[in-house]
N, C-alpha and C positions, 0 to 999 in steps of 0.2 A: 606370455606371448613370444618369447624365445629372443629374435634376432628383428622382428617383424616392429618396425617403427612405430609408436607411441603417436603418432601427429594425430589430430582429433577434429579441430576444422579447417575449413577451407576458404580460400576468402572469395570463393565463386558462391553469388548471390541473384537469388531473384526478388520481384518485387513485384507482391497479390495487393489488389487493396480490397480491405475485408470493416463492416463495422465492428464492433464491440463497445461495451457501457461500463464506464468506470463510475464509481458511487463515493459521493463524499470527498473531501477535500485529499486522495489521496493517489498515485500507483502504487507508491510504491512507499507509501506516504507514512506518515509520522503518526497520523491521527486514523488512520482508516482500521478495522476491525482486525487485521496481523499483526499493528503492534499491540492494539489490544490483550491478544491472546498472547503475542511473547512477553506482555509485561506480567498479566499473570503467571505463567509459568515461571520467568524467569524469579519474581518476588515468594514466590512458593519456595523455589530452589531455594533463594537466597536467605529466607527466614528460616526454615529448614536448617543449611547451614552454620546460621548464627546460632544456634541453640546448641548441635554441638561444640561451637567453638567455644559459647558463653560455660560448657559445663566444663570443657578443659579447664579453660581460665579457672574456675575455682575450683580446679581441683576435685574435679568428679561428683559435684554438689548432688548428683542425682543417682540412685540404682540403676542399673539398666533396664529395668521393668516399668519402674515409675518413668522415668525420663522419656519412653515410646510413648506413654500413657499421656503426658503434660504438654510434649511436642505435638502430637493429635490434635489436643485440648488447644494449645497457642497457635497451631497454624487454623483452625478454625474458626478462633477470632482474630486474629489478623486479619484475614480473608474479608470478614463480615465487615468492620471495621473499613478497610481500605475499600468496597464495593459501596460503602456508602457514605463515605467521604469523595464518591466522585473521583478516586483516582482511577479506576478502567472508564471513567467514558468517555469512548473514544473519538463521540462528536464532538467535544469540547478544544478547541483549541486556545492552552493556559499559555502566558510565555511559562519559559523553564524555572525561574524566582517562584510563581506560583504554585508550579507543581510540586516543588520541592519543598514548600512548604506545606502544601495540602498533607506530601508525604511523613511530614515534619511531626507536623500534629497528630496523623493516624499512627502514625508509631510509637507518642504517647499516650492519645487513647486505648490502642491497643494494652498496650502496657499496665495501665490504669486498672482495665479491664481485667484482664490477666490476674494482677493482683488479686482483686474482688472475690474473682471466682475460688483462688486456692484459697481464701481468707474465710470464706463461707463453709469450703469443704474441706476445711482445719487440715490441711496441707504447708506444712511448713517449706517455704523456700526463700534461701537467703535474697535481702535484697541488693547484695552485689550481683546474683547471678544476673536478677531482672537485669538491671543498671546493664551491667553487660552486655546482654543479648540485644538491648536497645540502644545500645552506641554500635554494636557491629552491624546492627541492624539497617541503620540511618545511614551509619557508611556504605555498606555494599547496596542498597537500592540507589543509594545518589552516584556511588561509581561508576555503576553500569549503564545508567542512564545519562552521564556523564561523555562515559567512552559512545554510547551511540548515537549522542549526537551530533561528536564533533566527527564520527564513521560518517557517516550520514551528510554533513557539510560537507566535509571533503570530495563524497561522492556526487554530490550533489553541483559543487565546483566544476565537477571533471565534465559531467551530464546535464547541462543547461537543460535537456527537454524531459527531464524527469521532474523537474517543477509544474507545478497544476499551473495554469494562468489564469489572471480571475480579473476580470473585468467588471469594473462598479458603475452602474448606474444613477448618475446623480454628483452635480458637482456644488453641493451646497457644504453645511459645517459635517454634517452628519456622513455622506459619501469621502468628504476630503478625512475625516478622523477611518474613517473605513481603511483606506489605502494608507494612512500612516502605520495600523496597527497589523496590515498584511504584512508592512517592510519589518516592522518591529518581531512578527513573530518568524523570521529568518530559518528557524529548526523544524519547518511545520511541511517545508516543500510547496512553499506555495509563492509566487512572482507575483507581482501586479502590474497589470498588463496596458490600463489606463483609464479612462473617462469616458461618456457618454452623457451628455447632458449640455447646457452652456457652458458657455466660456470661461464663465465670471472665475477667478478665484485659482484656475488652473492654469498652470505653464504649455506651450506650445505641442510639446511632443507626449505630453500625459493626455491630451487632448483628444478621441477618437473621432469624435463625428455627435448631431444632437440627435435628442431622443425620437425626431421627426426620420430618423438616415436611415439607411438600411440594415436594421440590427442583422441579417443574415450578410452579410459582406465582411461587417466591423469583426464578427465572431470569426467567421469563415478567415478572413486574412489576416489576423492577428491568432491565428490557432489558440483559441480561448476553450478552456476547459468549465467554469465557474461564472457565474454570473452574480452578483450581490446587488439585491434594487436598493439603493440608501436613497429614494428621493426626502425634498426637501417638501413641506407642507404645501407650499403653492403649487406643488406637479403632483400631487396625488391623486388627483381626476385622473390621471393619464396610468392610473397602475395599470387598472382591468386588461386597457388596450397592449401595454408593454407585458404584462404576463401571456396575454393570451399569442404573443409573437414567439418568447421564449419557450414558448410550450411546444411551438415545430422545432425547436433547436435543439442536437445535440449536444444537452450543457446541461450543468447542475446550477436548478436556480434559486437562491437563497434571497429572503427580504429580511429586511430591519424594521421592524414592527412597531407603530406608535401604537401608544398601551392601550389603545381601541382596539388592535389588530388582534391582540394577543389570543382572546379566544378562539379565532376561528381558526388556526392550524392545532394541527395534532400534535401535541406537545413532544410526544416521542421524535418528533422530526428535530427540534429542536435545537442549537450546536449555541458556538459560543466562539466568540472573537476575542480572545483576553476577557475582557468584562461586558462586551456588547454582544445583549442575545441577539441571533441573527434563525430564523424558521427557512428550514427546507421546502419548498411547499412545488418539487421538481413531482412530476405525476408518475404515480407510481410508484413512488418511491419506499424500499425496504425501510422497517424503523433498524436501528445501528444492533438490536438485539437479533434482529432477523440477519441481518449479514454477517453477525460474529457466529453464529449456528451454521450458517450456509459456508463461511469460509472453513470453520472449524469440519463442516464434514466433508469438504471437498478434498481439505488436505488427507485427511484420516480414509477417506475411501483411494486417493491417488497414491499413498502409502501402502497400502496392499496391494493394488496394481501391479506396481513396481515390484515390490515382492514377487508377487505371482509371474511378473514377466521379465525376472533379471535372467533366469539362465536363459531363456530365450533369447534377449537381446545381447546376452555376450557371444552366444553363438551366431548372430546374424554379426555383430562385432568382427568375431573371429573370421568368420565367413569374407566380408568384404575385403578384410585385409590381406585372406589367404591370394583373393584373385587379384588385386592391384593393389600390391605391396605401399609402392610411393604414394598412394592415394591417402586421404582421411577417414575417418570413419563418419564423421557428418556432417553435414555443413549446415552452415546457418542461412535462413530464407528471413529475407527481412517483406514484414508485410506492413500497408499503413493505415491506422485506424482512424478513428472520428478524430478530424481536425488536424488531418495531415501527420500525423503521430505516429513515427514508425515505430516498428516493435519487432524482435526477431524469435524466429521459433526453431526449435532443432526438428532435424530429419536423419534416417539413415543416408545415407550417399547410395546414390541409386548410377550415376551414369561415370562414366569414364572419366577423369580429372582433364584430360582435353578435349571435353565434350566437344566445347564451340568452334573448336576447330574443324569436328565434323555438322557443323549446323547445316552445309552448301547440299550435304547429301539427302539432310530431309527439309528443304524449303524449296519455294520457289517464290517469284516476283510476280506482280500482279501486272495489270496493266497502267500503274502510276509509279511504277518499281519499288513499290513498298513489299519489302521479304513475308511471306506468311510460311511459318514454320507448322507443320503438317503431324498429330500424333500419328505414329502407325505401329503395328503391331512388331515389324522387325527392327525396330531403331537401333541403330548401330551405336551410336552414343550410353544405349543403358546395358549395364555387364549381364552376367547369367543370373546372380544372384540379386540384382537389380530389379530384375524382370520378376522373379519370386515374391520378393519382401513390395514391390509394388502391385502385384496378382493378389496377394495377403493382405494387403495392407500394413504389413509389421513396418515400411520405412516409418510411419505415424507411431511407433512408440515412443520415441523420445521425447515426444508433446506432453506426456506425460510430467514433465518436468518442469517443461513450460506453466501446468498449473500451478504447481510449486510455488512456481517465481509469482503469479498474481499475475 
């Protein structure tokens, strides 16, 4: 780009308000069907890894024929192994002790495994190599998962509204153990937000309002993402009515099921609070195998996009910059979603960097002197190129990205 300055956005922002539907305890979340899919891949890579590293360490224990052939063979039981040991489900929220050890043990299963099969198919391999490959193994899945959570906290610190808020229904043993195991699970992105139910047992400010109050306020003004019904045995007459409220709300609504309930939800809905099963029973709702498909092809189709549409958009790139040098090439448009949630999306830069100082030439006042600003086809606020990529539509490529991000 020569001489032509690198600045990228702008801090001139607008504000749409738009719905959208977040599923599962996540945005951006720990448990939702993305890290799902980055922990597969990332543990594919990482076992992958280990095998060459395990073959260095001994000194090339393997041909390089055979060694393609057995890494094949080991990453596909590993695979199988860790899929059902429960480490990708991504409804499940474990604290970190737990998963690390679910990891713990699928790594010696694996391994076990592993053996079996070369032992059957009189495949000699040392068992320093195994021994090996399962120490490097246990360490780089708990490293990385390690470093992402404390990425993750930190980020999480800086971005109070990237926590899910979840609001428990029910202030008996079973609601108050609910909100202790939300604070407990800290890495998950998830806050808790408070109470609804009596008094009894709960401090003043966890306190929301009783199951009688206006569930559409308590949610709405406490921007609650999550809903958890924990009542106690004496208010379970009152489910029908309190579900059939939550079911106009946009919210995710999960119950804790006495072992009568259990049948009647779809087990696929299913999640887990540390060790308290807790059933999704939000209408509509994707089972978690249908969202990791839908995420998985949302990425894999915006991937081509992208592809198909970079030189395009570095030319529109080039383009803006060529005509208003000092300008950005996009700005960020914050819009807000269900429950006051803002969220920001990219756009090409379409109008002048001192747009608003030309605002006087396309509005006028009403008769309460409220400014109504006026589209019209000559706007002097938007450049030449402005007027193009919004006749086209190309400023909306960069939303592209926004998928991305979830």
């Amino acid at each position: 780009m020569g001489a032509i300055k690198t600045e990228i956005f702008t801090a001139h922002e607008e504000t749409t308000t738009i719905k959208f539907k977040e599923t599962l305890f996540q945005p951006s979340t720990m448990r939702g069907p993305d890290y799902a899919l980055l922990s597969v891949v990332l543990d594919i890579a990482a076992t992958a890894m280990t095998f060459v590293f395990a073959n260095l360490l001994v000194t090339s224990a393997l041909s390089s024929a055979t060694f393609w052939v057995l890494q094949g063979i080991g990453l596909a039981v590993w695979m199988i192994v860790f899929f059902s040991a429960s480490v990708y489900t991504a409804n499940h929220h474990y604290q970190f002790s737990e998963e690390i050890k679910r990891i713990f043990f699928a790594v010696l299963a694996s391994a076990l495994i592993f053996s079996g099969i070369l032992f059957i198919a009189d495949i000699e391999l040392s068992r320093t190599f195994i021994l090996a490959h399962a120490g490097l193994n246990i360490a780089m899945l708990f490293g990385w998962r390690t470093v992402m959570r404390v990425a993750l906290r930190t980020l999480q610190s800086r971005r109070r509204h990237m926590s899910r808020r979840v609001l428990v229904i029910g202030t008996g043993e079973q609601g108050r153990r609910v909100a202790s195991l939300i604070g407990q699970l800290s890495g998950e992105n998830l806050a808790f937000a408070g109470f609804v139910g009596d008094k009894t047992g709960v401090t003043g400010s966890e306190f929301l309002g009783t199951i009688e109050a206006d569930l559409h306020k308590v949610v709405a003004d406490n921007h609650i993402d999550d809903v958890i019904v924990a009542l106690p045995n004496r208010d379970y007459d009152k489910l029908e009515a309190i579900l059939s409220i939550l079911h106009t709300l946009p919210v995710q609504i999960w119950l804790v099921p006495r072992y009568m309930n259990f049948g009647i939800y779809q087990m696929d809905k299913a999640d887990r609070l540390s060790d308290m099963p807790i059933i999704n029973v939000t209408s509509s709702t994707m089972s978690m195998h249908q969202r990791m498909m839908k995420r998985a092809f949302d990425i894999s189709v915006t991937y081509e996009l992208i592809f198909m549409t970079l030189t395009v958009m570095m030319l529109v790139a080039l383009a803006i910059k060529l005509e208003d040098p000092k300008g950005p090439i996009l700005f960020l448009q914050t819009r807000i979603g269900e429950n006051g949630r803002p969220f920001k999306i990219f756009k090409f830069r379409s109008m002048f960097v001192n747009a608003d100082k030309m605002l006087d030439q396309v509005s006028v006042k009403d008769d309460s002197g409220k400014i109504i600003v006026h589209k019209r086809p000559d706007d002097p606020r938007v450049t030449r190129i402005g007027k193009l990529i919004r006749k086209t539509s190309l400023d909306e490529l960069p939303q592209l990205f926004n998928v991305l991000r979830g």
